[in-house]
C-alpha positions as CSV (number, residue, x, y, z in Angstrom):
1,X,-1.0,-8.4,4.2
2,X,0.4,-11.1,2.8
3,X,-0.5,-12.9,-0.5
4,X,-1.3,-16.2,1.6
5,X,-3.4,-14.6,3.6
6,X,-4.9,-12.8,1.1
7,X,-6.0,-16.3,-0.7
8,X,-7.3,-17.5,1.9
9,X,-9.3,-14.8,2.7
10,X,-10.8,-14.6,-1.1
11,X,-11.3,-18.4,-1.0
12,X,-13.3,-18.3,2.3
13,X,-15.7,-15.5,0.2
14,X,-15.3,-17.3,-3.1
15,X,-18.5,-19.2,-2.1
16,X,-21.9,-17.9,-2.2
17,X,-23.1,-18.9,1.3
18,X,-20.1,-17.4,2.9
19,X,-20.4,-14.9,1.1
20,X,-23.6,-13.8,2.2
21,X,-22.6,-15.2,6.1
22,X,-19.8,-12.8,5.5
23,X,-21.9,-9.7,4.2
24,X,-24.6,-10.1,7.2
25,X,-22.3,-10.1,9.7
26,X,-20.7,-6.6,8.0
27,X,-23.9,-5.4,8.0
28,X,-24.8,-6.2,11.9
29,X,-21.7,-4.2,12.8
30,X,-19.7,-4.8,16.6
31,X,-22.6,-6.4,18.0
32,X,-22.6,-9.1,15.7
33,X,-25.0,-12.3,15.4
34,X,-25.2,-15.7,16.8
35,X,-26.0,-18.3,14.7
36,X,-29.3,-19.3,15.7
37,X,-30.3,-15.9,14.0
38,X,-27.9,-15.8,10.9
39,X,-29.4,-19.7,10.0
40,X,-33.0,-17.6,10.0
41,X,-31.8,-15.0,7.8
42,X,-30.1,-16.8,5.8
43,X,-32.8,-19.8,5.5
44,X,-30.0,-22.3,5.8
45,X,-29.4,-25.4,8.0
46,X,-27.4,-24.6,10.8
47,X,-25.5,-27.7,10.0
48,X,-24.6,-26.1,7.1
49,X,-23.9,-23.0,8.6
50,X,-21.3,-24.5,10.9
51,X,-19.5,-25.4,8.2
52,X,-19.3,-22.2,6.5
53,X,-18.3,-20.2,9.6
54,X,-15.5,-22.7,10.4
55,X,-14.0,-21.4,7.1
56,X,-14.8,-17.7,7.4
57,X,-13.2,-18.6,10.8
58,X,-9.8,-20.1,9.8
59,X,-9.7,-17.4,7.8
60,X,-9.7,-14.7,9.6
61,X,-12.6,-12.6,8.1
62,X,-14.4,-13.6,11.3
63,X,-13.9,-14.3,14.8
64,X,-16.5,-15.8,17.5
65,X,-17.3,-14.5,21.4
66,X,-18.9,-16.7,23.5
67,X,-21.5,-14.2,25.7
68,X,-22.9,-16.5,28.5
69,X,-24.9,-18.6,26.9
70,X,-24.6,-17.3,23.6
71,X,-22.0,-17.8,21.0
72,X,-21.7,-14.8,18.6
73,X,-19.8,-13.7,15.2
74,X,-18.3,-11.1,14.2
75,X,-17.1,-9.8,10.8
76,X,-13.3,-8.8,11.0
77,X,-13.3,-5.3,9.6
78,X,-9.8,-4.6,10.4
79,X,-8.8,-7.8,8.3
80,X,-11.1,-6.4,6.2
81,X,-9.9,-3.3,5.2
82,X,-6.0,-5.2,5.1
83,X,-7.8,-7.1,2.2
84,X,-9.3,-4.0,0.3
85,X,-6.1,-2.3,0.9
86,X,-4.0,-4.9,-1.2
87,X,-6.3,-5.4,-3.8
88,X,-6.3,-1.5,-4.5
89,X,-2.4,-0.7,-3.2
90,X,-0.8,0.9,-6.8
91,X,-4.4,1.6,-8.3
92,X,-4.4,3.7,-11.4
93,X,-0.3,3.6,-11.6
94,X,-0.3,5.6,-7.8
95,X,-3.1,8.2,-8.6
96,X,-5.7,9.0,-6.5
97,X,-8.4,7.8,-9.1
98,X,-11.3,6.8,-6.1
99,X,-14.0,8.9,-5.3
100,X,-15.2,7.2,-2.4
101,X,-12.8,5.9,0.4
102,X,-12.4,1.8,0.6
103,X,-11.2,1.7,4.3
104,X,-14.4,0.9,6.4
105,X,-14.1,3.6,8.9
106,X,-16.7,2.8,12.1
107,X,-16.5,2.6,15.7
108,X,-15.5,-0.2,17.6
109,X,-14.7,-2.3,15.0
C-alpha cells in the first residue's frame, strides 16, 4: 500500500459514524447491507448516511452493487487487510511477536 492511500483510508475511519458504517458492514460479511437497513442500525438520517458512505467510498474501504432495485455496500476486506498489513509490516524489529493472525481470512471476500 501506499502511504497516500493509507491516509486516506485512516481518515475515512477517523470519524465515529464511519467508523461504525465501516465496522457493520465487516460484520455483515459478502452479503453486505443496503442503506435503508444500516440508517436503522445505526439510528442515523440517511441523509447523513450518504454522506458518510461517499467517503468510506472514495476511499476504498467500501464499494457499492446495485442488485435490482437495491443498492448494497460492502466492506473491502482485501483493502482491509492491505491496511493492517502496513500498520504491522516490521512489528517488534521483524519478530513474530502476534498471537493471533491480523489478515481477515474469510470466503468470498
Amino acid at each position: 500500500m501506499e502511504e497516500t492511500e493509507v491516509v486516506r483510508a485512516l481518515g475515512a475511519l477517523a470519524q465515529e459514524t464511519r467508523l461504525r458504517i465501516f465496522r457493520l458492514l465487516v460484520v455483515a460479511g459478502p452479503e453486505g447491507l443496503n442503506p435503508g437497513h444500516m440508517a436503522e442500525q445505526l439510528g442515523i438520517a440517511s441523509t447523513a448516511l450518504s454522506f458518510h458512505l461517499k467517503e468510506l467510498s472514495h476511499s476504498g474501504l467500501i464499494a457499492s452493487e446495485r442488485e435490482g432495485r437495491n443498492l448494497f455496500y460492502r466492506a473491502s476486506i482485501p483493502l482491509m487487510n492491505d491496511l493492517l498489513a502496513y500498520l504491522t509490516a516490521h512489528c517488534c524489529q521483524g519478530q513474530a511477536c502476534l498471537e493471533t493472525p491480523t489478515k481477515l481470512d474469510c470466503d468470498n471476500c
